[in-house]
C-alpha positions in Angstrom: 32.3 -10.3 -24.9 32.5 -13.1 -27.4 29.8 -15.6 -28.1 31.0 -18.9 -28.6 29.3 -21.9 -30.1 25.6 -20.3 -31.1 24.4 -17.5 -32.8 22.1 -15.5 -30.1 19.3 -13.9 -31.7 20.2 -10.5 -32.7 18.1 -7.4 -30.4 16.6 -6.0 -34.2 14.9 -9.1 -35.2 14.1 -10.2 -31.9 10.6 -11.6 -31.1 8.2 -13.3 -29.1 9.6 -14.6 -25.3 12.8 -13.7 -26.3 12.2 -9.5 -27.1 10.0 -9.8 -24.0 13.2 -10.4 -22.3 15.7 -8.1 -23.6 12.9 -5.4 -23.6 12.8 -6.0 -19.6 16.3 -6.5 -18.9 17.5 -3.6 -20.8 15.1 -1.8 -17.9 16.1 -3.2 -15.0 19.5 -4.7 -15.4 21.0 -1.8 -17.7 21.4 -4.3 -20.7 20.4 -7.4 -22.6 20.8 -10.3 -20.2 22.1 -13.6 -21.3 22.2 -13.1 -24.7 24.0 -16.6 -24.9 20.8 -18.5 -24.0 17.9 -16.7 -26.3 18.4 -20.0 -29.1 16.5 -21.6 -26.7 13.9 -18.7 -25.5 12.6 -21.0 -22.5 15.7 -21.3 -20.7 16.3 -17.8 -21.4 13.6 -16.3 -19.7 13.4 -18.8 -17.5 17.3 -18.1 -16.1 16.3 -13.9 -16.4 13.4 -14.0 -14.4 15.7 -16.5 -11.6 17.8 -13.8 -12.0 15.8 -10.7 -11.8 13.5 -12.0 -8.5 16.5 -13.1 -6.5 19.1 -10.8 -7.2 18.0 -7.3 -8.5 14.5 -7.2 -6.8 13.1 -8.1 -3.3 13.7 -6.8 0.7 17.6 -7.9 0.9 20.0 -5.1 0.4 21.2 -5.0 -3.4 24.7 -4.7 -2.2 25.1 -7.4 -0.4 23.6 -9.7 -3.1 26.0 -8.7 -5.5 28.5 -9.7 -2.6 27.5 -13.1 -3.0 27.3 -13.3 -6.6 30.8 -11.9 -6.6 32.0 -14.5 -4.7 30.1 -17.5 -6.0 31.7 -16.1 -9.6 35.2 -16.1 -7.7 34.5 -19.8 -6.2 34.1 -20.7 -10.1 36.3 -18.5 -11.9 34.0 -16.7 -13.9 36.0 -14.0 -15.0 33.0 -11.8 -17.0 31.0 -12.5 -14.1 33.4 -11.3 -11.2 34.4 -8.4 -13.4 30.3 -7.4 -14.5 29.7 -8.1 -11.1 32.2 -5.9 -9.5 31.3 -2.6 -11.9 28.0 -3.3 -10.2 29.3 -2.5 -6.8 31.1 0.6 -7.9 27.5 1.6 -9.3 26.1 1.3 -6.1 28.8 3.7 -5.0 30.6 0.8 -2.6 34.2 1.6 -4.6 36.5 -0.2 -1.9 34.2 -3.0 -1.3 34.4 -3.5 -5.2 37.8 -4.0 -5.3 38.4 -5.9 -2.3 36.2 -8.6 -3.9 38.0 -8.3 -7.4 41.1 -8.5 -6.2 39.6 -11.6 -3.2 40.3 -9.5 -0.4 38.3 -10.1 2.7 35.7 -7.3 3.0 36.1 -4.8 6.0 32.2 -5.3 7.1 32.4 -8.5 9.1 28.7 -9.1 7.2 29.5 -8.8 4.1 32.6 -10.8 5.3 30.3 -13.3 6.4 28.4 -13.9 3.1 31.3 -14.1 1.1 32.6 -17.4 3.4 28.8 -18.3 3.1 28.7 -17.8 -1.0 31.8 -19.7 -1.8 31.0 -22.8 0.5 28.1 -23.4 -2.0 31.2 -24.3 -4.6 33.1 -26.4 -2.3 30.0 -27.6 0.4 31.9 -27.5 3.2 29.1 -28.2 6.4 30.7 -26.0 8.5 30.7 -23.3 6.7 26.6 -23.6 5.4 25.5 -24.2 9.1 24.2 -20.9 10.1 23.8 -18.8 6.7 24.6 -15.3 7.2 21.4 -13.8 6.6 17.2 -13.8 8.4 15.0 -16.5 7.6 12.8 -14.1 5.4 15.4 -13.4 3.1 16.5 -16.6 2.1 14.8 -16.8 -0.9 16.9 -14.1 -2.1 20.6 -14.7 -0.5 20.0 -18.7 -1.6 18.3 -17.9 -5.5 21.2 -15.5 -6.0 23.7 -18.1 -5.1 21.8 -20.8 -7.5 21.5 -18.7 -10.3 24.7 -17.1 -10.2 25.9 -21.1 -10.2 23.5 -21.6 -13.5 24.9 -18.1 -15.2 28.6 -18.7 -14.5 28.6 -22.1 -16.5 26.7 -21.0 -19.4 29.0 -17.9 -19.7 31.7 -20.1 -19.1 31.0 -22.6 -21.8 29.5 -20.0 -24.5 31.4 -16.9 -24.1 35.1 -15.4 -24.0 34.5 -14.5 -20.4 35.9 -11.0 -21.5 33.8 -8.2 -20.5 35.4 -5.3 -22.9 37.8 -5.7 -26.0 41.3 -6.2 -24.7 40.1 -6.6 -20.9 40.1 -3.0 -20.3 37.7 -3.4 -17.2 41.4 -4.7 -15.7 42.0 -1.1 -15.3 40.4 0.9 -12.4 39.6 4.2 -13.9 37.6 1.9 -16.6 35.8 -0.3 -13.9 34.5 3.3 -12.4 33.6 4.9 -15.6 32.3 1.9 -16.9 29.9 1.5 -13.5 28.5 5.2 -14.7 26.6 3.6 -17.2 24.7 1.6 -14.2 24.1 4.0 -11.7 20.7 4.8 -12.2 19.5 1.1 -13.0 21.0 -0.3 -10.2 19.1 2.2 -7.9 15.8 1.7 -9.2 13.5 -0.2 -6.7 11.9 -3.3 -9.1 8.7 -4.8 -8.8 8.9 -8.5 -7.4 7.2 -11.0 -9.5 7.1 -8.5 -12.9 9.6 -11.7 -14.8 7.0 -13.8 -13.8 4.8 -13.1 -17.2 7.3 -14.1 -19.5 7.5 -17.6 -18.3 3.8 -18.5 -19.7 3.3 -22.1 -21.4 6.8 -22.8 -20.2 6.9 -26.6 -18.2 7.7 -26.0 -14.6 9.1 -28.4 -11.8 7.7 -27.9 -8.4 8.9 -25.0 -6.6 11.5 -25.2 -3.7 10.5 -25.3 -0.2 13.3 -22.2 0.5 11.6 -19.8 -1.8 8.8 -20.1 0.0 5.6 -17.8 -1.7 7.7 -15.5 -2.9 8.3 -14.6 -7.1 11.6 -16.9 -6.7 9.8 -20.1 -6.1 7.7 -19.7 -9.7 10.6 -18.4 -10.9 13.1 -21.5 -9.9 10.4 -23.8 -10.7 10.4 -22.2 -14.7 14.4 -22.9 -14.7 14.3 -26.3 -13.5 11.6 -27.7 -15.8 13.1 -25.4 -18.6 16.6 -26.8 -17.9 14.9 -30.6 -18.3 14.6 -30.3 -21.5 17.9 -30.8 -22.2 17.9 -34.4 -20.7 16.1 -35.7 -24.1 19.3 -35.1 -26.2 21.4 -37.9 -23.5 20.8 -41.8 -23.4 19.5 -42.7 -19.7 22.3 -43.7 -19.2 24.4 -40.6 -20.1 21.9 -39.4 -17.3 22.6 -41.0 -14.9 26.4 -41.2 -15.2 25.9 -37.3 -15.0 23.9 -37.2 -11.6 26.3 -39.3 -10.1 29.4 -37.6 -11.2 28.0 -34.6 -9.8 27.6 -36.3 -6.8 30.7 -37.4 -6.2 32.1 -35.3 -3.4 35.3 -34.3 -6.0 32.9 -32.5 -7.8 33.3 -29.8 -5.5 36.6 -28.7 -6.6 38.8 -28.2 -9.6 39.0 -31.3 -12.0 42.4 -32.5 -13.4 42.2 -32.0 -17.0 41.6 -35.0 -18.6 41.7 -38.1 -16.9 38.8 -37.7 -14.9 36.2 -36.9 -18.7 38.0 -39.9 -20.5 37.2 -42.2 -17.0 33.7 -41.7 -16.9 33.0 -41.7 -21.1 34.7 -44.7 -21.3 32.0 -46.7 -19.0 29.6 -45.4 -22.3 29.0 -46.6 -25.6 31.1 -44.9 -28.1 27.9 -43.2 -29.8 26.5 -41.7 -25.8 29.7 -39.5 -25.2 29.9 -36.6 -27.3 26.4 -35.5 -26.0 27.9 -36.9 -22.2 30.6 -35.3 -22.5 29.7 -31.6 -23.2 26.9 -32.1 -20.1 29.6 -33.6 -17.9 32.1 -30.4 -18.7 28.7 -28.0 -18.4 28.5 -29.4 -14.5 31.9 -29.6 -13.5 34.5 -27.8 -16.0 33.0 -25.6 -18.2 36.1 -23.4 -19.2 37.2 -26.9 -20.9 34.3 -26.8 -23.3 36.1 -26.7 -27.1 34.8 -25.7 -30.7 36.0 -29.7 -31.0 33.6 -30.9 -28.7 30.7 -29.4 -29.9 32.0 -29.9 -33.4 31.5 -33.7 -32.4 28.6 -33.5 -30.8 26.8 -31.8 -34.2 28.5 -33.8 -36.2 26.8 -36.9 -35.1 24.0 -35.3 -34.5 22.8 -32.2 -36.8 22.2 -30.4 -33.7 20.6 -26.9 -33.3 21.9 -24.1 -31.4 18.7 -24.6 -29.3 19.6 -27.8 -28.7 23.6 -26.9 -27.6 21.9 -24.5 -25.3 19.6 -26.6 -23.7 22.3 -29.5 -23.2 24.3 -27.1 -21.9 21.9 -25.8 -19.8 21.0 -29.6 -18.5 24.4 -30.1 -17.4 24.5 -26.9 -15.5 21.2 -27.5 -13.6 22.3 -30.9 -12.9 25.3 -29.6 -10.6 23.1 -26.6 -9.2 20.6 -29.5 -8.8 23.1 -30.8 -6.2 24.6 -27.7 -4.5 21.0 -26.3 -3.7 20.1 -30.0 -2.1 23.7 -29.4 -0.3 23.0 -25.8 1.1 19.1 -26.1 1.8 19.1 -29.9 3.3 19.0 -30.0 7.1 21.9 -30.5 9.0 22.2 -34.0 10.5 20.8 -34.6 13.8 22.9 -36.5 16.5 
């Protein structure tokens, strides 16, 4: 994997928040997480610890989580993320469930079926298919943070990475994908502590934590994210802001954007000097495989931006359209 766009801080000279973090997720997740993100070491221990407390620890089988982040990474076409995803389910020994979901089969295990109709209707929102998730009330937390963040992770990888997992995709090739998941085995079996990522989000500005995560590690967790993730808002104009939220909003958000003509639509209702910053937070939210070196080239031109700040507009953008789908899949249905 390439990073594009920043310069993550290297693992030797690492310090502070952000060695706390690679230290921990070399433990429990078998490697540095979200390498992409440590410019700004909020949002990336915030987005690890959303991570770590839905995902890799808690009561919900580890499997089936992974299910959902498979699929979520399908609904978006995250490539890394379906392909680290999938090496993960071969670690966990579940070889023909792996490449069912790699290759968008539907799984033989009407459950794990189940979740993966559940995971993708939190890309395209359809009511029908959020009415009854697939999992018990006291699990939600998990099933529903794991969704979220794999939402979150999928755009930033999209927008600051190659999306390639090895040098020349080699993961493409079965025998790879199984060797490759030796290297996991162990982590992926170890039983985590719940609320151990909760440390490294000290000092950091919180939101207030969602109702669906409850008392549980998540809800402190999602709260660190969200306010993290805010801090990204001071590098657009209010209005930039709120031309965001209601793109976002706009129930052809859901799905694939034309190239193009829907970006130049929305800039144009800006002032000339709003839209490079608009723009990269728009294609964060809705199309962030479109993200160029010439946009952020713009953007920093105009600008003299940091990579902390590219990260945390980024990361803005993102949260703005998980903003949405967790109000979509965590709202009550209607009443009649």
């Amino acid at each position: 994997m390439s990073i594009r766009h920043v310069s993550p801080v290297p693992r030797r000279s690492a310090s502070g928040r952000v060695a706390e973090v690679y230290a921990q997720s070399t433990a429990d997740f078998g490697q540095a997480a979200l390498m992409m993100l440590s410019p700004a070491p909020e949002l990336h221990a915030a987005a690890w610890a959303v991570l770590r407390e839905s995902e890799l620890a808690g009561l919900a089988p580890r499997t089936d989580k992974e299910v959902v982040a498979v699929a979520v990474s399908l609904a978006n076409g995250c490539r890394f993320c379906i392909d680290a995803h999938t090496i993960l389910i071969h670690a966990l020994g579940e070889h023909q469930l792996a490449e069912d979901l790699l290759h968008d089969r539907t799984p033989a295990d009407q459950h794990r079926a189940a979740l993966v109709t559940w995971a993708k209707a939190t890309r395209t929102l359809h009511p029908a298919d959020l009415a009854s998730p697939p999992f018990r009330a006291e699990l939600a937390a998990e099933y529903i943070g794991t969704a979220l963040s794999t939402h979150f992770v999928n755009r930033m990888f999209s927008t600051l990475t190659d999306e390639r997992l090895l040098p020349g995709d080699l993961q493409r090739a079965q025998p790879v994908r199984r060797a490759g998941a030796l290297a996991y085995t162990r982590t992926v079996h170890r039983e985590l502590g719940r609320g151990d990522s909760l440390p490294l989000l000290a000092g950091i500005p919180t939101a207030p934590s969602p109702l669906w995560a409850g008392e549980t590690p998540m809800a402190t967790a999602f709260a660190a994210l969200r306010g993290a993730a805010a801090a990204g808002a001071t590098l657009l104009s209010e209005q930039s802001r709120l031309l965001l939220r209601a793109a976002v909003a706009e129930p052809a958000a859901t799905g694939a954007q034309p190239h193009g003509p829907w970006l130049r639509q929305r800039l144009a209702r800006l002032p000339e000097a709003d839209r490079p910053a608009a723009r990269l937070a728009l294609l964060a939210a809705l199309a962030p495989h479109d993200v160029t070196e010439a946009d952020v080239a713009a953007w920093r031109a105009t600008t003299g931006a940091t990579d902390a700040d590219l990260v945390r507009l980024l990361g803005y953008g993102a949260m703005t359209a998980v903003d949405r789908i967790e109000e979509a899949i965590t709202s009550p249905a209607p009443t009649r």
